[in-house]
SEKOLDO-161655 format. One record per residue: residue number from 1; residue in three letters; z, x, y of N, C-alpha, C in turn. Coordinates in nm, 2 decimals, m for minus. Each point is the difference from the previous one (the first is absolute). Layout:
+-----+-----+--------+--------+---------+--------+---------+----------+--------+--------+---------+
!   k !   r !   n.up ! n.east ! n.north !  ca.up ! ca.east ! ca.north !   c.up ! c.east ! c.north !
+-----+-----+--------+--------+---------+--------+---------+----------+--------+--------+---------+
! NUM ! Ala !      Z !      X !       Y !      Z !       X !        Y !      Z !      X !       Y !
...
+-----+-----+--------+--------+---------+--------+---------+----------+--------+--------+---------+
//
This chain:
+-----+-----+--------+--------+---------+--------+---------+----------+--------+--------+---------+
!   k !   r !   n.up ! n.east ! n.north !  ca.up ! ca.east ! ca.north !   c.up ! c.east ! c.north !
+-----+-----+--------+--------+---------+--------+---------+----------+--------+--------+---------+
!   1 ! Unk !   0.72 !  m3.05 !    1.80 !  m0.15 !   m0.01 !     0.02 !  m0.05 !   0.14 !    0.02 !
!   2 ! Unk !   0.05 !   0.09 !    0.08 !  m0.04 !    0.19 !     0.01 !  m0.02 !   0.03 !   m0.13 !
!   3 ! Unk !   0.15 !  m0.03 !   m0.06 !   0.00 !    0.10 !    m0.15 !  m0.15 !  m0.05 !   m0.08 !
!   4 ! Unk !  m0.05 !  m0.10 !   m0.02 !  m0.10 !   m0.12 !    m0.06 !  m0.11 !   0.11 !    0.07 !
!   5 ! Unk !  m0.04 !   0.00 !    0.12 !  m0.14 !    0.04 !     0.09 !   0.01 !   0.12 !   m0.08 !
!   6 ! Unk !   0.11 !   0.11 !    0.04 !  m0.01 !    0.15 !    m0.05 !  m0.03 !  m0.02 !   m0.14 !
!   7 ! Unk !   0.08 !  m0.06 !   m0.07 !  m0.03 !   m0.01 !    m0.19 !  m0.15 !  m0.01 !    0.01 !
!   8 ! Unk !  m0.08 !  m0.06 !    0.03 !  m0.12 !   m0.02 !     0.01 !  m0.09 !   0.07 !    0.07 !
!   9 ! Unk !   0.02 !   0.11 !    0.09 !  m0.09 !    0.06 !     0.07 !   0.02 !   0.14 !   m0.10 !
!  10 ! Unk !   0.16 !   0.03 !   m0.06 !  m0.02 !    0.13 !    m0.08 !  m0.09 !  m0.05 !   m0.13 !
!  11 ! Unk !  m0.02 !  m0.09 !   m0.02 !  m0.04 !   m0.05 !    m0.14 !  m0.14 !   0.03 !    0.03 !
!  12 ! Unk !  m0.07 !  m0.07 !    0.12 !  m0.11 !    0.07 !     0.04 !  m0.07 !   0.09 !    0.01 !
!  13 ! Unk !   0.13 !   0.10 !    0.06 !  m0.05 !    0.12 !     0.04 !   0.01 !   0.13 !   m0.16 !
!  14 ! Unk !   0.07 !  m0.05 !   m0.06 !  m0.01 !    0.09 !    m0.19 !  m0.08 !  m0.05 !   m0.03 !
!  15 ! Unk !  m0.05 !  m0.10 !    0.01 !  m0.16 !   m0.09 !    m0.07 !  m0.13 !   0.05 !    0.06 !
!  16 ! Unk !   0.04 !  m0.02 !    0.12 !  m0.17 !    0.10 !     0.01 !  m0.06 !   0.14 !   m0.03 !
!  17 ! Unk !   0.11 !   0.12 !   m0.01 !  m0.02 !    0.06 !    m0.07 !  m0.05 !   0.06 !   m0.11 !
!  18 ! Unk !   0.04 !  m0.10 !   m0.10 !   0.00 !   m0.04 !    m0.14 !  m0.15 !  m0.13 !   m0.04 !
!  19 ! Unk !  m0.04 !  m0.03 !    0.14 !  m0.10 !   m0.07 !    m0.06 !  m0.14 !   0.05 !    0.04 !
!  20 ! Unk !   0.02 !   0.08 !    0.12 !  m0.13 !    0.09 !     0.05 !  m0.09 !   0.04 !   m0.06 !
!  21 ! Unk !   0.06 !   0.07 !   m0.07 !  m0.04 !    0.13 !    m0.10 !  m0.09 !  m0.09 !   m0.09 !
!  22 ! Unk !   0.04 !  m0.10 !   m0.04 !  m0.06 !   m0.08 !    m0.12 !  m0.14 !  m0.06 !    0.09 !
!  23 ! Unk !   0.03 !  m0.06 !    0.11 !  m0.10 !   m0.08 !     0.06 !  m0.10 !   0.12 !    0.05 !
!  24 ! Unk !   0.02 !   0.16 !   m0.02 !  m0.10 !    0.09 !     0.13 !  m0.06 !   0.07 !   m0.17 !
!  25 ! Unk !   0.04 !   0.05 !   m0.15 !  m0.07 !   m0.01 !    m0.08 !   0.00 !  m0.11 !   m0.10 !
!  26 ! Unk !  m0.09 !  m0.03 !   m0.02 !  m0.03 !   m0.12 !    m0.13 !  m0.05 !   0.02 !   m0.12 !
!  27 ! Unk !  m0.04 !   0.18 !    0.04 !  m0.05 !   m0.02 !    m0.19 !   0.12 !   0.16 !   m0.01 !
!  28 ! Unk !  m0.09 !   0.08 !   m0.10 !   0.11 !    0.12 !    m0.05 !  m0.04 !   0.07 !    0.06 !
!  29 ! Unk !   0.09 !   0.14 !    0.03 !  m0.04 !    0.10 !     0.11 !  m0.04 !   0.07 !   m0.14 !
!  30 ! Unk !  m0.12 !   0.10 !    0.09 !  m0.10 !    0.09 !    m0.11 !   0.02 !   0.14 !    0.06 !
!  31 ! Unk !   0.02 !  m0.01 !    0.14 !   0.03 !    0.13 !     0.05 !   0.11 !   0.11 !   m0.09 !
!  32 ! Unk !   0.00 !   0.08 !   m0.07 !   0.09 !    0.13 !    m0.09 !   0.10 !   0.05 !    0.09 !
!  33 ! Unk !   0.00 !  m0.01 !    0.15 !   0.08 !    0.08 !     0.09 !   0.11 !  m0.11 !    0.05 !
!  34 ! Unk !  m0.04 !  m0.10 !   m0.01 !   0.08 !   m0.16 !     0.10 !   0.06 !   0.00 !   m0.15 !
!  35 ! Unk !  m0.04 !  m0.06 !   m0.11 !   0.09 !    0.01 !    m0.12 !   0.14 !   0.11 !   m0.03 !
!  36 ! Unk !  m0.04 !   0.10 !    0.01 !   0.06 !    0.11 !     0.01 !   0.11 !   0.01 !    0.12 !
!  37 ! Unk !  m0.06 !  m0.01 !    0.08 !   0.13 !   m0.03 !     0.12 !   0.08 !  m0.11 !    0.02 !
!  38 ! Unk !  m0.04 !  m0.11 !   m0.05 !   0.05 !   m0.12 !    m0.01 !   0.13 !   0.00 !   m0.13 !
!  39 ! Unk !  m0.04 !   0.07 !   m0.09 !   0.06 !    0.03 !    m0.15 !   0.12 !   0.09 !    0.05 !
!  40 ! Unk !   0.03 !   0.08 !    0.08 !   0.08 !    0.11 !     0.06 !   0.08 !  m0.09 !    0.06 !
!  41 ! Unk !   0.00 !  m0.08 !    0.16 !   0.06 !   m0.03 !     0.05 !   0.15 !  m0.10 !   m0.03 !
!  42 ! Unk !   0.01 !  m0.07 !   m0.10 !   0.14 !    0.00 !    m0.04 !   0.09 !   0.06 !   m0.01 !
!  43 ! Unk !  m0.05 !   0.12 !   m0.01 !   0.11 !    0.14 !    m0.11 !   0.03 !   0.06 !    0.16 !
!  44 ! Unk !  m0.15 !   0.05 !    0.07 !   0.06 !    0.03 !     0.14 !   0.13 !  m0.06 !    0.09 !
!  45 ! Unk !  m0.04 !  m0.13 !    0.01 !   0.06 !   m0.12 !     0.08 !   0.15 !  m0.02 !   m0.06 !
!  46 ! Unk !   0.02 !   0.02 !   m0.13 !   0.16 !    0.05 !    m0.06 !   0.05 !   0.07 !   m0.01 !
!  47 ! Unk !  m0.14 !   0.11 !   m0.01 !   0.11 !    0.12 !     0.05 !   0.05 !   0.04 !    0.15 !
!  48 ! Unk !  m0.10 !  m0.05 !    0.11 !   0.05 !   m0.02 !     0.12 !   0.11 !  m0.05 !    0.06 !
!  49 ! Unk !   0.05 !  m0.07 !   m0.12 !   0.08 !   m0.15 !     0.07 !   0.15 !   0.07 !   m0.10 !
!  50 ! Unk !  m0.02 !   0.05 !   m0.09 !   0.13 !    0.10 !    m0.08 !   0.01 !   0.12 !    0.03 !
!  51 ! Unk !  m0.06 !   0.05 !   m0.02 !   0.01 !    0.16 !     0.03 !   0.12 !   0.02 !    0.16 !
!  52 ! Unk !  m0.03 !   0.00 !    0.10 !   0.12 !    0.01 !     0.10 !   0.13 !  m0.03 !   m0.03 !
!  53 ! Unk !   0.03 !  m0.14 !   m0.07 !   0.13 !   m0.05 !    m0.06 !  m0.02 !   0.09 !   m0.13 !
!  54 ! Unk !  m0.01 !   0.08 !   m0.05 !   0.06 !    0.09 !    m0.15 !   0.05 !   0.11 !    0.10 !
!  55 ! Unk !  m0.03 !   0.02 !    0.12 !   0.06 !    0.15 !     0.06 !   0.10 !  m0.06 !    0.06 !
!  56 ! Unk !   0.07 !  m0.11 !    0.02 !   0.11 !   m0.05 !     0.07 !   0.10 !  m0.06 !   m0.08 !
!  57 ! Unk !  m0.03 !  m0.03 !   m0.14 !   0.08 !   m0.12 !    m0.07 !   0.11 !   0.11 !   m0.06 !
!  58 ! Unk !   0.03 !   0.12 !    0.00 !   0.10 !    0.07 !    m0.03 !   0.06 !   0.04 !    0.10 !
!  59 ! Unk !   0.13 !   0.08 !   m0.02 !   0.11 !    0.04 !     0.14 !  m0.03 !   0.13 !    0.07 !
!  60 ! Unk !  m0.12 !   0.03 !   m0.09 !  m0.11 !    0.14 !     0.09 !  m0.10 !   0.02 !   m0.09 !
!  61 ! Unk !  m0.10 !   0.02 !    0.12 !  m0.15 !    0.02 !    m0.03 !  m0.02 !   0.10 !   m0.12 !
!  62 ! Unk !   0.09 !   0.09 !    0.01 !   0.01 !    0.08 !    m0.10 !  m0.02 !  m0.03 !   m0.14 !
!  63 ! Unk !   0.07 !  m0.07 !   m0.01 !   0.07 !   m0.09 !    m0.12 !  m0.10 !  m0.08 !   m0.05 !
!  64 ! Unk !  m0.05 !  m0.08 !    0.10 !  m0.16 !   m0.08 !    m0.02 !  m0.09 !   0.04 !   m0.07 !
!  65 ! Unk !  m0.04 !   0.15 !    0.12 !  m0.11 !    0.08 !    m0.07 !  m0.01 !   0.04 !   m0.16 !
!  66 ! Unk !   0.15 !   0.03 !   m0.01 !  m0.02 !    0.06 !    m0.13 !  m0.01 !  m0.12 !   m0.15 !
!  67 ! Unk !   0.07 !  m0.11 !    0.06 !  m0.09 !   m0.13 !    m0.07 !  m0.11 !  m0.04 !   m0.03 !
!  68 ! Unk !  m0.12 !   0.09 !    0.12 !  m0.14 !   m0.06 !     0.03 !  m0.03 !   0.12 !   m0.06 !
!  69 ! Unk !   0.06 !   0.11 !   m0.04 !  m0.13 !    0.06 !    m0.04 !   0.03 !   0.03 !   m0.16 !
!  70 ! Unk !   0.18 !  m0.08 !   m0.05 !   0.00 !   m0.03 !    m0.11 !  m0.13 !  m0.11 !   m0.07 !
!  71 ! Unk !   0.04 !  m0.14 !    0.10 !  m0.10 !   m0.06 !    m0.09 !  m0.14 !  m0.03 !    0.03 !
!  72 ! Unk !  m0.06 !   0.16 !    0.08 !  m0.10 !    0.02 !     0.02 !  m0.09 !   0.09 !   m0.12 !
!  73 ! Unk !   0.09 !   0.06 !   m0.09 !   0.00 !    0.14 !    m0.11 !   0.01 !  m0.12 !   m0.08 !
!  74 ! Unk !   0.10 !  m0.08 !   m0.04 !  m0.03 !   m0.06 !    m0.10 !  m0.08 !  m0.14 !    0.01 !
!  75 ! Unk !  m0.10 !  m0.03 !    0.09 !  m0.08 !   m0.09 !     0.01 !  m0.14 !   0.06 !   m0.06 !
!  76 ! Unk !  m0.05 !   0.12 !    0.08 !  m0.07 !    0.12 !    m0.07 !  m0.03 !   0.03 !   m0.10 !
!  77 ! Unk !   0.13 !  m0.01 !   m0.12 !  m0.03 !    0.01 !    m0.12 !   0.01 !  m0.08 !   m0.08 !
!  78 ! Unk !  m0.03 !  m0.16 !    0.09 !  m0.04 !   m0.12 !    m0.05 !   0.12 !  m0.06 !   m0.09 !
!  79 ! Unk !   0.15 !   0.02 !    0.06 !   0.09 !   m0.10 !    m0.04 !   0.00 !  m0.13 !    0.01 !
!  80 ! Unk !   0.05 !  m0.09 !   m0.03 !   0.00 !   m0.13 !     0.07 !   0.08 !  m0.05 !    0.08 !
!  81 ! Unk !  m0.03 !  m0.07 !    0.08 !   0.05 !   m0.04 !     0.11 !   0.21 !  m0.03 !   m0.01 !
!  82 ! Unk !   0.02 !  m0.04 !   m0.07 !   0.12 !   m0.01 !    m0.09 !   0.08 !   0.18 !    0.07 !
!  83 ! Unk !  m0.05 !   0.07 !   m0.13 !  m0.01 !    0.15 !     0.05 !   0.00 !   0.04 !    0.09 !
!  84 ! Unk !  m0.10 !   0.00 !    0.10 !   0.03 !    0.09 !     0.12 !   0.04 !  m0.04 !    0.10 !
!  85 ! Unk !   0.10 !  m0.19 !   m0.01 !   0.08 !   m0.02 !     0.08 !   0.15 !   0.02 !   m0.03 !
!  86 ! Unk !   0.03 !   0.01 !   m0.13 !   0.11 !    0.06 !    m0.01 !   0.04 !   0.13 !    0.00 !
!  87 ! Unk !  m0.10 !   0.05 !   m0.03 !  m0.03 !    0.15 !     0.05 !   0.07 !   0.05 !    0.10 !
!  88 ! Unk !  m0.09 !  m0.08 !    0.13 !   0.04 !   m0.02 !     0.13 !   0.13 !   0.00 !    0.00 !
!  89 ! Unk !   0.03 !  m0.11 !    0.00 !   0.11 !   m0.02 !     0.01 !   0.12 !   0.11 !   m0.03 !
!  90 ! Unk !   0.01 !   0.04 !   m0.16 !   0.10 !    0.09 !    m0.05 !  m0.02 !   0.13 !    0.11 !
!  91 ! Unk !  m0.13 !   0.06 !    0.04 !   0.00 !    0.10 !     0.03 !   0.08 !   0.00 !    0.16 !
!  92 ! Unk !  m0.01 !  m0.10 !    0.09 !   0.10 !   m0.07 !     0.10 !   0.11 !   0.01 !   m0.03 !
!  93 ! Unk !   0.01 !  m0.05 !   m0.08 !   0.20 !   m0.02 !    m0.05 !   0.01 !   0.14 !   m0.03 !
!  94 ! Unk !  m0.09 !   0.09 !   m0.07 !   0.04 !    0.16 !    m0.04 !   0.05 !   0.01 !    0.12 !
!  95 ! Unk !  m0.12 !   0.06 !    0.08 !   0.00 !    0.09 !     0.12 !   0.13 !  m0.01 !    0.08 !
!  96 ! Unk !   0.04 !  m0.15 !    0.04 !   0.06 !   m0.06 !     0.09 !   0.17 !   0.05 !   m0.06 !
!  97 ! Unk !  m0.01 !  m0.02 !   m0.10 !   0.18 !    0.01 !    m0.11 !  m0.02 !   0.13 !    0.04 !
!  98 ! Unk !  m0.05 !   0.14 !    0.01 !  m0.01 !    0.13 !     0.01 !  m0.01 !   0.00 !    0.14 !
+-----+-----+--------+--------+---------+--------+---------+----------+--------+--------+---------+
//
């Protein structure tokens, strides 16, 4: 019966969230600046939530960095995603074999 109450109060509590927003605007936002910042905050909010884990997921930071600013050069010059994760990667296995 707990596990049942809690299933239901988290169900609640991710749903209001997600239904606010909808009930507080009703038509289209016209504001240029709320569009624009609204349009940004996914990329922020993933890069927040990855960025700290790419400096840890190797056996030194070192090693990391030099992944991150591999497939930081080749994102830059507009490889595909494909690309500048294996990028990554190889440049990791370089460093680290040396």
């Amino acid at each position: 019966m707990k596990a049942l109450i809690a299933v239901i109060l988290m169900a609640i509590v991710t749903y209001i969230p997600r239904v606010v927003p909808i009930l507080v605007v009703k038509g289209k936002l016209n504001s240029p600046f709320l569009k624009a910042f609204l349009s940004y905050v996914p990329y922020a909010v993933l890069g927040a939530m990855t960025f700290p884990q790419i400096l840890y997921s190797t056996s030194s930071v070192t090693s990391a960095v030099v992944g991150l600013v591999v497939a930081v050069a080749l994102a830059f010059f507009n490889q595909k995603l494909l690309t500048v994760a294996l990028g990554a990667i190889f440049s990791v296995y370089l460093f680290e074999l040396f």
